[in-house]
LUMDREN-305839 format. One record per residue (C-alpha): residue number from 0; residue in one letter; x, y, z. Coordinates in pm, 1 decimal. Example, Ala and Ser with C-alpha at 12.3 -4.5 7.8 and 13.67 -1.06 7.14 Angstrom:
BEGIN
0;A;1230.0;-450.0;780.0
1;S;1367.0;-106.0;714.0
This chain:
BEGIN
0;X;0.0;0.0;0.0
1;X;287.3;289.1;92.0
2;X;442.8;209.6;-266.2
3;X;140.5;223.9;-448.4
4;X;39.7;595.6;-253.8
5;X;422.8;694.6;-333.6
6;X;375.0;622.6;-723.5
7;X;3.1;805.7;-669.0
8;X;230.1;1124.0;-508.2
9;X;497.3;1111.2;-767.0
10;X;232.4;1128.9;-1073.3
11;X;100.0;1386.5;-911.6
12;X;381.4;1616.3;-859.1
13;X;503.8;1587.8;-1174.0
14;X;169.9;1680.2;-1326.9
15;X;162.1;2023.6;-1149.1
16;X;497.7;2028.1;-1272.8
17;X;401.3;1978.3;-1630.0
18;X;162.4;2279.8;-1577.2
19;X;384.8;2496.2;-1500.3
20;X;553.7;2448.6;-1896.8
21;X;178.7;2443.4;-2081.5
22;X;148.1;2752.8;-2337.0
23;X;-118.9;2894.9;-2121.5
24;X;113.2;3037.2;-1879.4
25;X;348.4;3218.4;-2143.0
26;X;296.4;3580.6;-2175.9
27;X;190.2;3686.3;-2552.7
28;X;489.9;3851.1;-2688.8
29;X;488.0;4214.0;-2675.2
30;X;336.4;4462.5;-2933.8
31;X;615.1;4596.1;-3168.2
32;X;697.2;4947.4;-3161.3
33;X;532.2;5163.7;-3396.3
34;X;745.0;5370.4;-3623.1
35;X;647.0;5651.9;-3919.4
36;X;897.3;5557.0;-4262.2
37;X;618.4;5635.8;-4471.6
38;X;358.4;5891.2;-4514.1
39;X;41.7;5737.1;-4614.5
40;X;-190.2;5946.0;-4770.8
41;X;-614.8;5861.3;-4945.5
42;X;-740.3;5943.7;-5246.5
43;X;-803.9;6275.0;-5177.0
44;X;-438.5;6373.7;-5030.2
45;X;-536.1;6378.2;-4664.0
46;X;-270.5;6188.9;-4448.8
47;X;-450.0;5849.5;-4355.7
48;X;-309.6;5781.4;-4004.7
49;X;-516.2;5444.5;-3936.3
50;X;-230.1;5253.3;-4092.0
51;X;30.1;5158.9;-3874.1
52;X;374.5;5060.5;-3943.1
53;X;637.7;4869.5;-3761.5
54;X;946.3;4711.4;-3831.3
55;X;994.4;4286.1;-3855.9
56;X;1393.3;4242.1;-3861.8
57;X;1459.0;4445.2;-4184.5
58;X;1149.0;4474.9;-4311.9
59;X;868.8;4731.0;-4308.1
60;X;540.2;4656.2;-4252.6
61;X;223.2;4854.0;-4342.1
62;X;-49.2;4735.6;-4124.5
63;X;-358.1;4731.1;-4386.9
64;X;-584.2;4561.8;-4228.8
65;X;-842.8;4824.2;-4141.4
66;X;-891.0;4966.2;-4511.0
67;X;-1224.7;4894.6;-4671.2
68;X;-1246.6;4690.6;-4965.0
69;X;-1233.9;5029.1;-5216.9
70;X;-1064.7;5317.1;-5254.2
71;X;-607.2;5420.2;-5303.6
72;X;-364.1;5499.2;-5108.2
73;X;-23.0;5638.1;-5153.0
74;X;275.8;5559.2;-5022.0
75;X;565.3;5811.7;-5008.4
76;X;871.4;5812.4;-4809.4
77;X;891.1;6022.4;-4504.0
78;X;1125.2;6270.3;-4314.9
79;X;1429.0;6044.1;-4456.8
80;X;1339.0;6108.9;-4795.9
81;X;1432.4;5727.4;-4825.0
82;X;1212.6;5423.9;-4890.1
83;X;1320.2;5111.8;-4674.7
84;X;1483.8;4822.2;-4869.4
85;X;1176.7;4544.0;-4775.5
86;X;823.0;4627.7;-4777.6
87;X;528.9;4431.7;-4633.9
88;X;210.3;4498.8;-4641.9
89;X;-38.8;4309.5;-4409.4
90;X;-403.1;4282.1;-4559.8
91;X;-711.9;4108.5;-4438.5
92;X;-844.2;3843.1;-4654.8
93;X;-1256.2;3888.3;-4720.4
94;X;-1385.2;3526.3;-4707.6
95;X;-1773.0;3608.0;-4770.2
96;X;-1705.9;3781.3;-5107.7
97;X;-1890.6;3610.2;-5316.6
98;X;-1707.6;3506.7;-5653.0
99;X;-1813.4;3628.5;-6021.9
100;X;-1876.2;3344.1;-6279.1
């Protein structure tokens, strides 16, 4: 009986131990800084600030994920007068468009 309510303890202990590695209890990874490279401007010339853009290694991305399904933008470089060597821009992909025949 004590070996069997040992085994019992030890399967239990490492169980909660086991918790303590399951992905539940890692912190999401942090928000990446925001940075201004470009200056994004509509149709009409206004600046369009609902874009953000943030850096992934050496790449820029152009958060595009909020634009409606219509309508330009333009993309210009900003106070560097540079444009950045890698460019991504991050969309959001309509699934309940229906599809022309």
């Amino acid at each position: 009986m004590p070996r069997a309510r040992f085994t019992a303890m030890a399967l239990c202990l490492l169980a909660l131990t086991a918790c303590a590695y399951m992905p539940w209890n890692k912190k999401p990874p942090a928000p990446p800084d925001p940075v201004h490279e470009l200056t994004v401007t509509g149709a009409d010339g206004a600046p369009a600030t609902a874009f953000p853009q943030y850096w992934k290694r050496n790449t820029l991305v152009v958060d595009l994920q909020s634009a409606s399904g219509t309508g330009s933008i333009t993309l210009k470089p900003g106070e560097s007068a540079k444009w950045p060597v890698r460019i991504a821009l991050r969309v959001r992909e309509d699934r309940h468009q229906s599809l022309v025949a």
